[in-house]
C-alpha positions in Angstrom: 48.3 205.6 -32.0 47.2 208.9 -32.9 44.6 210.6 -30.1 41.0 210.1 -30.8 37.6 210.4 -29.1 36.9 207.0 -29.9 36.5 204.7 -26.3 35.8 201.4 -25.1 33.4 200.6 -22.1 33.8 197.8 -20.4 30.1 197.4 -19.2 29.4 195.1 -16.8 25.4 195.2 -16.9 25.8 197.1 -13.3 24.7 200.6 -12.5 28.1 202.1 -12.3 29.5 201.2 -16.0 26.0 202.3 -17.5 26.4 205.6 -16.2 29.9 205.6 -17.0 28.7 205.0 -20.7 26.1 208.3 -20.5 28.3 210.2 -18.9 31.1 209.6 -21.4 28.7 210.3 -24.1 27.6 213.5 -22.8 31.6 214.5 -22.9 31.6 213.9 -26.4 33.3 210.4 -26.6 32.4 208.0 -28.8 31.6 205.2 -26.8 31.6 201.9 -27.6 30.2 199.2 -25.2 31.8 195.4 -24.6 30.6 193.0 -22.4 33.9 190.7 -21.4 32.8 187.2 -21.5 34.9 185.5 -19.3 33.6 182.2 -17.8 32.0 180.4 -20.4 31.6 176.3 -18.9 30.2 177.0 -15.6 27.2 176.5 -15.8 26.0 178.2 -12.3 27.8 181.3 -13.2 26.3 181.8 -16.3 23.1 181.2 -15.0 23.3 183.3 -11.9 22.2 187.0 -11.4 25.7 187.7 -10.1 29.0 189.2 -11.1 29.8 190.6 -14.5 30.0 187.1 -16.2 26.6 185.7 -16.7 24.1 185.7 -18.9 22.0 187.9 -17.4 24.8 190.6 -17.1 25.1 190.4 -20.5 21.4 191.2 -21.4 21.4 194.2 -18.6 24.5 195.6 -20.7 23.1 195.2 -23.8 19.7 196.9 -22.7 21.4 200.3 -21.4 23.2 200.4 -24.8 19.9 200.0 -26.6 18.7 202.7 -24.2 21.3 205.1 -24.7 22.5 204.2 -28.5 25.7 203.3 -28.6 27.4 200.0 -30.0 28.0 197.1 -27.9 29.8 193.6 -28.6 30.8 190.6 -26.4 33.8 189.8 -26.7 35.4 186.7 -25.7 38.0 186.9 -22.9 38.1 183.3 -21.7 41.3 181.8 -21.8 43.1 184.8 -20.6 41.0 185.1 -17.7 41.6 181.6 -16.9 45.0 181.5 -17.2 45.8 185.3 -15.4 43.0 185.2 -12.7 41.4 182.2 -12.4 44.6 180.1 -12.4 46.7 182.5 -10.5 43.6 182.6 -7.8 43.5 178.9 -7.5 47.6 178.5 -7.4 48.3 181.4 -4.5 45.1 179.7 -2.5 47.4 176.1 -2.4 50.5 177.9 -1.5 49.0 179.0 1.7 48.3 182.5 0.3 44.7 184.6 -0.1 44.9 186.5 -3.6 43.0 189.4 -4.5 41.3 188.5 -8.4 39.9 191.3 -8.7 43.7 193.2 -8.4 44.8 190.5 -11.0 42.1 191.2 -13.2 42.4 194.9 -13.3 46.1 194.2 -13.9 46.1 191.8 -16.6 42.7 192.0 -18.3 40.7 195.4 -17.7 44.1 197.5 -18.6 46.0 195.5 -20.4 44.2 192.9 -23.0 41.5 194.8 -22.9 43.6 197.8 -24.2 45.4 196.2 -26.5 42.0 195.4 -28.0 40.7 198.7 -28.3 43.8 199.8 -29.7 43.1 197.4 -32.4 39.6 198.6 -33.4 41.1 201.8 -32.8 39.7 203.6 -29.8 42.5 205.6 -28.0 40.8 205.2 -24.1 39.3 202.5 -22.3 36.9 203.3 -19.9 35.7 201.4 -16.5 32.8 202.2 -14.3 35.4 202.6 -11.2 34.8 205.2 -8.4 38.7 206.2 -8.7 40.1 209.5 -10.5 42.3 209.8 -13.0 44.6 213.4 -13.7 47.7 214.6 -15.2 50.2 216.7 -12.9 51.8 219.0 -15.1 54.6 219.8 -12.1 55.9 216.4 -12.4 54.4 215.5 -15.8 52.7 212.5 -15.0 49.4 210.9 -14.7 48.4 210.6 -11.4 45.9 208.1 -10.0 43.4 209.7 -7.1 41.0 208.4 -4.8 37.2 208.8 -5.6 35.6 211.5 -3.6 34.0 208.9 -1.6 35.7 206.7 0.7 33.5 204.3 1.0 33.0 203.9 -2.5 36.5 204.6 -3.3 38.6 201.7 -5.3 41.7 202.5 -6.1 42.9 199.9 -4.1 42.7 197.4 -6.5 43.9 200.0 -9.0 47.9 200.8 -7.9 49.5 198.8 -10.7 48.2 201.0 -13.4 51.1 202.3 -15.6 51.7 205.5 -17.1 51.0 204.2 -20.7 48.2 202.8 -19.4 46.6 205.9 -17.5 47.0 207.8 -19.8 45.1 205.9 -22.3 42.2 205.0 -19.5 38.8 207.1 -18.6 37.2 206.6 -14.9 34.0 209.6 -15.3 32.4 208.1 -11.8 35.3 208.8 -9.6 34.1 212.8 -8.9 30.1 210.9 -7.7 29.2 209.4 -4.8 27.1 205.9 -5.2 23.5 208.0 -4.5 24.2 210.7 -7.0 24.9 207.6 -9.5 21.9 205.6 -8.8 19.6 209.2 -9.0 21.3 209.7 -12.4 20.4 205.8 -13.8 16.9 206.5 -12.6 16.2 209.8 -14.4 17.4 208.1 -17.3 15.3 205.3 -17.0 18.1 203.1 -17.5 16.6 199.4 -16.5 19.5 198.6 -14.2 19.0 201.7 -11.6 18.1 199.7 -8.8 20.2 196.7 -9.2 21.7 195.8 -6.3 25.9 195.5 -5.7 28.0 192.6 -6.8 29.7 191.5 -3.6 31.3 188.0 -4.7 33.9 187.1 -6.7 32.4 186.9 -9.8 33.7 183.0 -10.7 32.7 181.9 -7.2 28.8 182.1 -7.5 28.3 180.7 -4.0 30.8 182.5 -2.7 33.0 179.2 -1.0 36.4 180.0 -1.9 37.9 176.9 -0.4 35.4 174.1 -2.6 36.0 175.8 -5.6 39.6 175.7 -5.4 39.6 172.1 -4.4 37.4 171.5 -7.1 39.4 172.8 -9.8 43.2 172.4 -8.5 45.8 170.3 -10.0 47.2 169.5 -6.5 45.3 167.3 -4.1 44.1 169.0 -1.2 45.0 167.5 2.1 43.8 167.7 5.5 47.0 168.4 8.2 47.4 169.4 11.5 46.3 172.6 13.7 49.8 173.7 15.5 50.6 176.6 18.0 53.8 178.7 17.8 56.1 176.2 19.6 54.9 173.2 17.0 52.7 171.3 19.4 49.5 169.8 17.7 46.2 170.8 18.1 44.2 169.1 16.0 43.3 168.3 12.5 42.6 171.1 9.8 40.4 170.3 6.2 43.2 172.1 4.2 45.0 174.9 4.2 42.7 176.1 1.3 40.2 177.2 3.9 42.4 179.3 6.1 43.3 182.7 6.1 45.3 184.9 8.4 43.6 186.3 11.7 40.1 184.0 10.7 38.6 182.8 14.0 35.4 181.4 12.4 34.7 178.5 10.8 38.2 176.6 12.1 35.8 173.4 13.3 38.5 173.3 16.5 37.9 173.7 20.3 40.0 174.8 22.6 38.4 176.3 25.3 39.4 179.9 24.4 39.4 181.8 20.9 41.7 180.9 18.5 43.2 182.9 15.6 45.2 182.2 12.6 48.6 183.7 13.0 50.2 182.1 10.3 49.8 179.0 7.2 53.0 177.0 6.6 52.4 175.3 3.3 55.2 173.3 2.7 54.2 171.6 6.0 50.5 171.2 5.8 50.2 173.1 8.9 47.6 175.8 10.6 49.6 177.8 13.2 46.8 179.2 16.0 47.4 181.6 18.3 46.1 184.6 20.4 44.0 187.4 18.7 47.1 190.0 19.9 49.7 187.7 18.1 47.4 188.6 14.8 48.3 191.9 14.4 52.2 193.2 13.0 53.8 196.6 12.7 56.1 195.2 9.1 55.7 193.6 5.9 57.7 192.7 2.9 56.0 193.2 -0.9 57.2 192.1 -4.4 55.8 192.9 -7.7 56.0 196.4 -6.5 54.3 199.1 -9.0 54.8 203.1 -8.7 52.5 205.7 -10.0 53.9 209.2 -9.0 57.4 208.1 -10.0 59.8 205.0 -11.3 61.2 203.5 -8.0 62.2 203.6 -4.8 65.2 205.3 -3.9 65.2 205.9 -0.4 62.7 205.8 2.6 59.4 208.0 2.4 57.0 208.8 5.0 52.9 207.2 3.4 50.0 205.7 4.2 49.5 202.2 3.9 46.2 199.9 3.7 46.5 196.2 3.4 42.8 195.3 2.6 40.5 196.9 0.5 38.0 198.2 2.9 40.9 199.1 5.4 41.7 202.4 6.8 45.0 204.0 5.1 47.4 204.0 8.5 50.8 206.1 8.9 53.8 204.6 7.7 57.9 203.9 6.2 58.1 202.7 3.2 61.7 201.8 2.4 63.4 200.2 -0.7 64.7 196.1 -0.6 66.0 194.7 -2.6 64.8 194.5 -6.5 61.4 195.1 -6.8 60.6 194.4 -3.7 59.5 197.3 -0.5 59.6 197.3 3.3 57.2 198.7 5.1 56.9 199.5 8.9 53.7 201.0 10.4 53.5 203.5 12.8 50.8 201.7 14.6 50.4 197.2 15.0 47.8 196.3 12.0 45.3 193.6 12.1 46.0 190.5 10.1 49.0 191.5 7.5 48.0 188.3 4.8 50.7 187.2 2.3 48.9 187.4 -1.5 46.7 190.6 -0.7 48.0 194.1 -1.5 49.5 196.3 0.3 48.8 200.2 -1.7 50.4 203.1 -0.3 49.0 206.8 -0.1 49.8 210.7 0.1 46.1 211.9 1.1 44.4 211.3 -2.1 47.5 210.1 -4.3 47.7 206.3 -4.7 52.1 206.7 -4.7 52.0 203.0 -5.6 51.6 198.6 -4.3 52.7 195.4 -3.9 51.8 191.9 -2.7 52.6 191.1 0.7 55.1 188.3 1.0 55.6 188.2 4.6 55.0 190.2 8.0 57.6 190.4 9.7 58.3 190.8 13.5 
Protein backbone atom coordinates (compact mmCIF):
# COMPACT_ATOMS: atom_id res chain seq x y z
CA UNK A 1 0.00 0.00 0.00
CA UNK A 2 1.12 3.43 -0.73
CA UNK A 3 2.97 5.21 2.48
CA UNK A 4 0.86 7.32 4.62
CA UNK A 5 0.82 9.08 8.02
CA UNK A 6 -2.19 7.31 8.88
CA UNK A 7 -1.54 4.70 12.15
CA UNK A 8 -3.16 2.32 14.34
CA UNK A 9 -2.68 2.20 18.25
CA UNK A 10 -3.32 -0.56 19.84
CA UNK A 11 -4.18 1.03 23.32
CA UNK A 12 -4.39 -1.04 26.01
CA UNK A 13 -5.99 1.52 28.71
CA UNK A 14 -2.31 1.43 30.36
CA UNK A 15 0.07 4.32 30.70
CA UNK A 16 2.56 3.18 28.12
CA UNK A 17 0.11 2.99 24.92
CA UNK A 18 -1.52 6.37 25.94
CA UNK A 19 1.63 8.12 25.73
CA UNK A 20 2.46 6.18 22.78
CA UNK A 21 -0.77 7.78 21.26
CA UNK A 22 0.51 11.66 22.33
CA UNK A 23 3.64 11.06 21.42
CA UNK A 24 2.68 9.81 17.94
CA UNK A 25 0.53 12.71 17.50
CA UNK A 26 2.95 15.20 18.32
CA UNK A 27 5.12 13.53 15.27
CA UNK A 28 2.49 14.29 13.03
CA UNK A 29 0.80 10.80 12.67
CA UNK A 30 -2.59 10.47 12.42
CA UNK A 31 -3.42 8.23 15.06
CA UNK A 32 -6.14 6.18 15.37
CA UNK A 33 -6.83 4.27 18.71
CA UNK A 34 -8.33 0.42 19.04
CA UNK A 35 -9.01 -1.31 21.98
CA UNK A 36 -8.49 -5.35 20.99
CA UNK A 37 -11.33 -7.11 22.56
CA UNK A 38 -10.18 -10.28 23.08
CA UNK A 39 -11.87 -12.45 25.87
CA UNK A 40 -15.33 -11.81 25.64
CA UNK A 41 -17.16 -14.98 28.04
CA UNK A 42 -15.20 -14.77 31.10
CA UNK A 43 -16.80 -13.25 33.17
CA UNK A 44 -13.87 -12.49 35.88
CA UNK A 45 -11.75 -11.12 33.21
CA UNK A 46 -14.04 -8.75 31.99
CA UNK A 47 -14.79 -7.65 35.27
CA UNK A 48 -11.34 -7.34 36.71
CA UNK A 49 -9.06 -4.14 36.76
CA UNK A 50 -6.31 -6.34 35.07
CA UNK A 51 -4.72 -6.91 31.67
CA UNK A 52 -5.76 -5.29 28.46
CA UNK A 53 -9.09 -7.28 28.14
CA UNK A 54 -11.61 -6.01 30.54
CA UNK A 55 -14.01 -3.64 30.70
CA UNK A 56 -12.41 -1.36 32.61
CA UNK A 57 -9.36 -1.23 30.16
CA UNK A 58 -11.58 -0.40 27.70
CA UNK A 59 -13.12 2.67 29.37
CA UNK A 60 -9.34 3.91 30.51
CA UNK A 61 -8.55 3.66 26.57
CA UNK A 62 -11.33 5.36 25.60
CA UNK A 63 -10.83 8.23 28.22
CA UNK A 64 -7.18 9.15 27.02
CA UNK A 65 -8.57 9.29 23.42
CA UNK A 66 -11.29 11.64 24.64
CA UNK A 67 -8.45 13.44 26.32
CA UNK A 68 -6.15 13.80 23.59
CA UNK A 69 -8.73 13.71 20.45
CA UNK A 70 -8.23 11.14 18.37
CA UNK A 71 -10.61 8.21 17.10
CA UNK A 72 -10.84 5.11 18.96
CA UNK A 73 -12.92 1.78 18.12
CA UNK A 74 -13.05 -1.75 19.73
CA UNK A 75 -12.56 -4.05 17.66
CA UNK A 76 -13.29 -7.60 18.11
CA UNK A 77 -10.39 -10.04 18.22
CA UNK A 78 -11.91 -13.08 19.85
CA UNK A 79 -11.72 -16.04 17.96
CA UNK A 80 -8.28 -15.40 16.77
CA UNK A 81 -7.00 -14.89 20.13
CA UNK A 82 -8.53 -18.12 21.17
CA UNK A 83 -7.46 -20.14 18.67
CA UNK A 84 -3.48 -18.52 18.28
CA UNK A 85 -2.92 -17.81 22.09
CA UNK A 86 -5.34 -19.08 24.22
CA UNK A 87 -5.44 -22.55 22.55
CA UNK A 88 -1.81 -22.75 21.74
CA UNK A 89 -1.20 -21.78 25.69
CA UNK A 90 -3.42 -24.40 26.94
CA UNK A 91 -1.99 -27.21 24.36
CA UNK A 92 1.99 -26.53 25.05
CA UNK A 93 0.96 -26.56 29.04
CA UNK A 94 -0.43 -30.53 28.47
CA UNK A 95 2.51 -31.49 26.56
CA UNK A 96 4.78 -30.87 29.43
CA UNK A 97 5.90 -27.47 28.01
CA UNK A 98 5.52 -23.59 29.64
CA UNK A 99 4.64 -21.20 26.64
CA UNK A 100 5.15 -17.69 26.56
CA UNK A 101 1.36 -15.93 25.26
CA UNK A 102 2.48 -12.98 25.32
CA UNK A 103 5.32 -14.03 22.44
CA UNK A 104 2.41 -15.74 20.66
CA UNK A 105 0.28 -12.84 20.79
CA UNK A 106 2.80 -10.35 19.58
CA UNK A 107 3.43 -12.91 16.76
CA UNK A 108 0.12 -13.73 15.60
CA UNK A 109 -2.22 -10.86 16.76
CA UNK A 110 -0.39 -7.43 17.59
CA UNK A 111 1.75 -7.69 14.09
CA UNK A 112 0.03 -9.76 12.11
CA UNK A 113 -4.07 -9.58 12.27
CA UNK A 114 -3.86 -6.58 13.70
CA UNK A 115 -1.87 -5.28 10.56
CA UNK A 116 -3.72 -6.71 8.16
CA UNK A 117 -6.57 -4.70 9.75
CA UNK A 118 -5.11 -1.49 9.49
CA UNK A 119 -4.08 -2.08 6.17
CA UNK A 120 -7.69 -2.43 5.39
CA UNK A 121 -8.86 0.92 6.85
CA UNK A 122 -5.82 2.06 5.36
CA UNK A 123 -3.28 3.16 7.95
CA UNK A 124 0.28 2.24 6.69
CA UNK A 125 1.90 1.63 10.62
CA UNK A 126 0.72 0.02 13.62
CA UNK A 127 1.89 1.24 16.65
CA UNK A 128 2.35 -0.54 20.24
CA UNK A 129 3.20 1.08 23.54
CA UNK A 130 6.49 -1.36 23.75
CA UNK A 131 9.71 -0.05 25.40
CA UNK A 132 11.77 -1.63 22.25
CA UNK A 133 13.28 0.47 19.18
CA UNK A 134 12.71 0.18 15.83
CA UNK A 135 15.48 1.50 12.88
CA UNK A 136 16.52 1.04 9.50
CA UNK A 137 20.33 0.20 8.73
CA UNK A 138 21.04 1.55 5.50
CA UNK A 139 24.61 -0.61 5.40
CA UNK A 140 22.72 -3.75 5.26
CA UNK A 141 19.32 -2.30 4.21
CA UNK A 142 17.22 -3.58 6.74
CA UNK A 143 15.09 -2.80 9.52
CA UNK A 144 16.66 -3.55 12.61
CA UNK A 145 14.92 -4.30 15.87
CA UNK A 146 16.87 -2.61 19.13
CA UNK A 147 16.59 -2.80 22.71
CA UNK A 148 14.83 0.03 24.72
CA UNK A 149 17.30 2.31 26.44
CA UNK A 150 16.26 0.77 29.56
CA UNK A 151 16.95 -2.73 30.56
CA UNK A 152 14.72 -3.16 32.92
CA UNK A 153 12.02 -1.87 30.99
CA UNK A 154 13.32 -3.24 27.81
CA UNK A 155 10.92 -5.93 25.75
CA UNK A 156 12.11 -7.03 22.93
CA UNK A 157 12.23 -10.33 24.14
CA UNK A 158 8.94 -11.14 23.31
CA UNK A 159 9.58 -9.13 20.11
CA UNK A 160 12.32 -11.43 17.88
CA UNK A 161 9.76 -12.85 15.47
CA UNK A 162 9.01 -9.54 13.89
CA UNK A 163 9.62 -9.65 10.09
CA UNK A 164 10.91 -7.25 7.79
CA UNK A 165 7.47 -6.51 6.23
CA UNK A 166 6.28 -6.21 9.40
CA UNK A 167 8.90 -3.68 10.94
CA UNK A 168 8.81 -1.76 8.56
CA UNK A 169 5.23 -1.12 8.71
CA UNK A 170 5.30 -0.93 12.87
CA UNK A 171 5.90 2.36 15.20
CA UNK A 172 7.39 1.70 18.93
CA UNK A 173 7.85 5.95 20.09
CA UNK A 174 8.52 4.65 23.90
CA UNK A 175 11.52 2.60 23.23
CA UNK A 176 14.12 5.96 23.48
CA UNK A 177 12.06 6.63 27.52
CA UNK A 178 12.62 5.11 30.49
CA UNK A 179 9.20 4.10 32.64
CA UNK A 180 9.64 7.53 35.06
CA UNK A 181 10.12 9.87 32.15
CA UNK A 182 6.72 8.17 30.78
CA UNK A 183 4.73 8.27 33.80
CA UNK A 184 6.06 12.35 34.31
CA UNK A 185 4.80 12.75 30.70
CA UNK A 186 0.99 11.10 31.39
CA UNK A 187 0.78 13.31 34.45
CA UNK A 188 1.60 16.71 32.77
CA UNK A 189 -0.96 15.76 30.52
CA UNK A 190 -3.39 14.94 32.90
CA UNK A 191 -4.06 11.85 31.24
CA UNK A 192 -6.40 9.84 33.88
CA UNK A 193 -4.30 6.58 33.66
CA UNK A 194 -0.81 8.23 34.97
CA UNK A 195 -0.65 6.44 37.94
CA UNK A 196 -2.08 3.14 37.09
CA UNK A 197 -0.15 0.61 38.22
CA UNK A 198 1.71 -2.37 35.90
CA UNK A 199 -0.13 -5.40 34.48
CA UNK A 200 1.89 -8.24 35.73
CA UNK A 201 -0.44 -11.36 34.86
CA UNK A 202 -1.36 -12.99 31.88
CA UNK A 203 -4.09 -11.13 30.87
CA UNK A 204 -6.69 -14.41 30.44
CA UNK A 205 -5.59 -15.72 33.76
CA UNK A 206 -7.11 -13.08 36.20
CA UNK A 207 -5.98 -14.99 39.27
CA UNK A 208 -2.99 -15.66 37.94
CA UNK A 209 -3.14 -19.99 38.53
CA UNK A 210 -1.86 -21.15 35.37
CA UNK A 211 -2.38 -24.86 36.12
CA UNK A 212 -6.57 -24.46 37.14
CA UNK A 213 -7.20 -22.63 34.18
CA UNK A 214 -5.68 -24.95 31.92
CA UNK A 215 -7.40 -27.90 33.50
CA UNK A 216 -10.37 -26.07 33.37
CA UNK A 217 -10.57 -25.41 29.78
CA UNK A 218 -8.40 -28.49 28.18
CA UNK A 219 -9.82 -31.03 25.97
CA UNK A 220 -7.45 -33.67 27.61
CA UNK A 221 -8.07 -34.88 31.09
CA UNK A 222 -5.58 -33.93 33.43
CA UNK A 223 -4.08 -36.69 35.50
CA UNK A 224 -2.17 -36.97 38.56
CA UNK A 225 1.18 -39.41 38.01
CA UNK A 226 4.19 -40.05 39.67
CA UNK A 227 7.25 -37.86 41.11
CA UNK A 228 10.56 -39.85 39.67
CA UNK A 229 14.37 -39.19 40.06
CA UNK A 230 16.82 -39.58 37.14
CA UNK A 231 17.26 -43.39 37.46
CA UNK A 232 13.19 -43.86 37.34
CA UNK A 233 12.66 -44.72 40.96
CA UNK A 234 9.25 -43.24 42.36
CA UNK A 235 8.89 -40.66 44.61
CA UNK A 236 5.66 -39.89 45.04
CA UNK A 237 2.52 -38.66 43.49
CA UNK A 238 2.31 -35.35 41.35
CA UNK A 239 -1.45 -33.31 40.69
CA UNK A 240 -0.50 -33.05 36.90
CA UNK A 241 2.11 -32.21 34.94
CA UNK A 242 0.14 -28.90 34.26
CA UNK A 243 1.54 -27.48 37.38
CA UNK A 244 5.22 -28.09 36.89
CA UNK A 245 7.77 -26.26 35.34
CA UNK A 246 11.46 -26.74 34.93
CA UNK A 247 13.88 -25.75 38.01
CA UNK A 248 10.37 -24.94 40.26
CA UNK A 249 11.17 -26.01 43.86
CA UNK A 250 7.96 -24.49 45.35
CA UNK A 251 4.72 -25.59 45.56
CA UNK A 252 5.73 -29.50 44.50
CA UNK A 253 3.43 -30.74 47.80
CA UNK A 254 6.48 -33.50 48.15
CA UNK A 255 9.04 -34.20 51.03
CA UNK A 256 12.02 -35.56 50.92
CA UNK A 257 14.09 -34.39 53.43
CA UNK A 258 16.28 -32.16 51.21
CA UNK A 259 15.24 -29.52 48.29
CA UNK A 260 14.00 -30.81 45.36
CA UNK A 261 13.96 -29.32 41.79
CA UNK A 262 12.41 -30.00 38.62
CA UNK A 263 15.03 -31.20 36.12
CA UNK A 264 12.78 -32.40 33.57
CA UNK A 265 8.64 -33.26 32.60
CA UNK A 266 8.17 -36.42 30.50
CA UNK A 267 4.68 -36.11 29.09
CA UNK A 268 4.05 -39.09 27.35
CA UNK A 269 4.75 -40.80 30.70
CA UNK A 270 2.90 -38.76 33.26
CA UNK A 271 5.98 -38.20 35.03
CA UNK A 272 7.88 -35.41 37.27
CA UNK A 273 11.68 -36.01 37.16
CA UNK A 274 13.25 -34.31 40.54
CA UNK A 275 16.62 -33.75 41.10
CA UNK A 276 19.38 -31.56 42.65
CA UNK A 277 19.28 -27.66 42.12
CA UNK A 278 22.96 -28.18 40.23
CA UNK A 279 21.31 -30.78 37.75
CA UNK A 280 18.86 -27.60 36.84
CA UNK A 281 21.14 -25.71 35.12
CA UNK A 282 22.60 -26.62 31.10
CA UNK A 283 25.24 -25.10 28.92
CA UNK A 284 22.90 -26.29 25.30
CA UNK A 285 19.61 -26.13 23.83
CA UNK A 286 17.82 -26.89 20.63
CA UNK A 287 15.01 -24.22 19.06
CA UNK A 288 12.53 -24.49 16.18
CA UNK A 289 10.42 -21.94 14.70
CA UNK A 290 13.50 -19.99 14.45
CA UNK A 291 12.98 -16.19 13.25
CA UNK A 292 16.00 -13.76 11.99
CA UNK A 293 15.93 -10.07 12.02
CA UNK A 294 19.44 -8.77 10.83
CA UNK A 295 19.45 -11.41 8.07
CA UNK A 296 17.53 -14.52 6.35
CA UNK A 297 19.21 -17.57 8.01
CA UNK A 298 21.73 -19.24 9.46
CA UNK A 299 24.63 -20.21 7.55
CA UNK A 300 27.29 -20.97 9.80
CA UNK A 301 28.17 -20.52 13.57
CA UNK A 302 28.21 -16.97 15.13
CA UNK A 303 29.45 -15.76 18.37
CA UNK A 304 25.74 -13.82 20.45
CA UNK A 305 24.16 -13.40 23.44
CA UNK A 306 21.52 -15.46 24.44
CA UNK A 307 18.60 -15.06 27.20
CA UNK A 308 16.06 -17.67 27.77
CA UNK A 309 13.53 -15.81 29.97
CA UNK A 310 12.33 -12.54 29.71
CA UNK A 311 13.79 -10.88 32.71
CA UNK A 312 17.11 -12.91 32.21
CA UNK A 313 20.42 -11.57 31.68
CA UNK A 314 21.72 -11.78 27.89
CA UNK A 315 24.90 -14.48 28.52
CA UNK A 316 27.85 -15.23 25.93
CA UNK A 317 27.20 -17.72 23.42
CA UNK A 318 27.39 -20.18 19.81
CA UNK A 319 24.73 -20.18 17.90
CA UNK A 320 25.08 -22.75 15.15
CA UNK A 321 22.66 -23.89 12.37
CA UNK A 322 20.55 -27.56 12.60
CA UNK A 323 18.85 -28.64 10.70
CA UNK A 324 15.71 -26.77 8.99
CA UNK A 325 14.58 -24.13 10.88
CA UNK A 326 15.83 -25.19 13.80
CA UNK A 327 19.42 -23.55 15.91
CA UNK A 328 21.81 -24.95 18.44
CA UNK A 329 23.03 -23.08 20.91
CA UNK A 330 25.91 -23.64 23.47
CA UNK A 331 26.55 -21.18 26.28
CA UNK A 332 29.76 -20.07 27.39
CA UNK A 333 28.64 -20.30 30.95
CA UNK A 334 25.79 -23.39 32.65
CA UNK A 335 22.22 -21.40 32.64
CA UNK A 336 19.59 -21.86 35.17
CA UNK A 337 16.51 -23.75 34.18
CA UNK A 338 16.68 -24.00 30.07
CA UNK A 339 12.41 -24.67 29.72
CA UNK A 340 11.12 -26.32 26.51
CA UNK A 341 8.13 -23.73 25.13
CA UNK A 342 9.86 -20.37 26.33
CA UNK A 343 12.09 -18.43 23.93
CA UNK A 344 15.30 -18.34 23.56
CA UNK A 345 16.28 -14.56 21.68
CA UNK A 346 19.75 -13.92 20.69
CA UNK A 347 21.70 -10.49 20.90
CA UNK A 348 24.71 -8.28 19.38
CA UNK A 349 24.70 -5.49 22.26
CA UNK A 350 21.59 -3.82 21.44
CA UNK A 351 20.58 -5.78 18.18
CA UNK A 352 17.87 -8.45 18.74
CA UNK A 353 19.85 -10.93 15.64
CA UNK A 354 16.91 -13.17 16.06
CA UNK A 355 14.70 -16.47 18.37
CA UNK A 356 13.24 -19.55 18.78
CA UNK A 357 11.38 -21.95 21.09
CA UNK A 358 13.40 -24.13 23.06
CA UNK A 359 12.73 -27.79 22.37
CA UNK A 360 15.24 -29.39 24.40
CA UNK A 361 18.46 -28.77 26.63
CA UNK A 362 20.70 -30.80 25.96
CA UNK A 363 23.75 -32.25 28.00
Amino acid sequence: MEKNNKVLLGMSGGVDSSVAAYLLKKQGYEVIGVTMQIWQDNEEVIKSDIGCCSLSAVEDARRVAAKLDIPFYVMNFKEIFKEKVINYFIDEYTKGRTPNPCIACNKHIKFEEFLRRAHQLGCYYVATGHYAKIEYDDRVQRYLLKKSVTDEKDQTYALYNMTQEQLKHTLMPLGYYNKDEIRKMAEELELPVAMKPDSQEICFVPDNNYGNFVKENSPKKIHEGDFIDKEGNVLGRHKGIIYYTIGQRKGLGIALGKPAFVIDIIPEKNQVVLGDKHEVFGKELIAEEVNFITFDKLQAPMTVEGKVRYNAKAQGAIVYPYNDNKMKLVFNEPQRAITPGQAVVLYDGEIVIGGGIITKATE
